[in-house]
C-alpha positions as CSV (number, residue, x, y, z in Angstrom):
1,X,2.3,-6.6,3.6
2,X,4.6,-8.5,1.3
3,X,4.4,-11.4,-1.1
4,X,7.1,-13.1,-3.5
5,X,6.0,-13.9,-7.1
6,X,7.8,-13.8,-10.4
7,X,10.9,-14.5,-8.7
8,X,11.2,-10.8,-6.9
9,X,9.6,-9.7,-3.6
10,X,7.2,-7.7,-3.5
11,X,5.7,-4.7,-0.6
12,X,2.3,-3.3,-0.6
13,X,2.3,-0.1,1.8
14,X,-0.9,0.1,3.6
15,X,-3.0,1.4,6.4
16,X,-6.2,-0.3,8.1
17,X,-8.9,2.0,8.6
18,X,-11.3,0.1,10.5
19,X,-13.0,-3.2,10.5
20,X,-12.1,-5.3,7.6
21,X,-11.0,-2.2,5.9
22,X,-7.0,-1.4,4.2
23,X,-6.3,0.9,2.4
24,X,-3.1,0.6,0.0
25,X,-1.0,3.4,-0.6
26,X,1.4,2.4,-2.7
27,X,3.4,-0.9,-3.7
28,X,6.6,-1.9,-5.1
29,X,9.4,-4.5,-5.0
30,X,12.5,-4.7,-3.7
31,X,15.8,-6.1,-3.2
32,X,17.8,-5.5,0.4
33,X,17.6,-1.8,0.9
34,X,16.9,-1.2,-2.7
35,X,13.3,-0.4,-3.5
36,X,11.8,0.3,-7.2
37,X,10.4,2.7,-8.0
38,X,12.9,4.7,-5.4
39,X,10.3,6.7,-3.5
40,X,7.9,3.9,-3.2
41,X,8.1,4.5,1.0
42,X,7.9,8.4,0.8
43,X,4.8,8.1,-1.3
44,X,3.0,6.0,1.3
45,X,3.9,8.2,3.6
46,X,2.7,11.0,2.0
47,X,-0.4,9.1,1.1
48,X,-0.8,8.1,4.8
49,X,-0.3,12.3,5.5
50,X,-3.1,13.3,3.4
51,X,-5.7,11.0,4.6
52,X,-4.9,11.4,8.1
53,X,-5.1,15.0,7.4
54,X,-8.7,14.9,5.9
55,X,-7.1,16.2,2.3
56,X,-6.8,12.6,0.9
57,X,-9.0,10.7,-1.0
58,X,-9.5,6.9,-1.9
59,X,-11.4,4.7,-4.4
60,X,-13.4,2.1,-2.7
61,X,-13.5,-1.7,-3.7
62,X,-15.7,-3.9,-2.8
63,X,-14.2,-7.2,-2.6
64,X,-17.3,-10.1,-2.5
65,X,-17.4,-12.2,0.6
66,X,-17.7,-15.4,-1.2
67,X,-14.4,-15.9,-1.5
């Protein structure tokens, strides 16, 4: 997922775990090929690893449907 505020573009590394549920891993912005903080796609990965793997864990949300 990406967006573009504040004049940079932006990445939010995710993975949908069902219906109406994502889960982000990890976000950043970027420029080209060049991505800050550096690692910002190894973490997701990583991220992605864990949960897949059953050694992940995540902080629910609940985001109101009134929206």
């Amino acid at each position: 997922m990406g967006f573009y505020a504040e004049g940079r573009q932006y990445r939010v590394f995710a993975v949908f775990a069902g219906s109406k549920v994502v889960i982000l891993l990890a976000g950043c912005y970027h420029k080209g090929k060049v991505y800050e903080p550096h690692d910002a796609i190894e973490t997701a990965i990583k991220r992605a690893k864990a949960l897949k793997e059953g050694t992940g864990t995540t902080n629910a949300r609940q985001i109101s449907s009134d929206l």
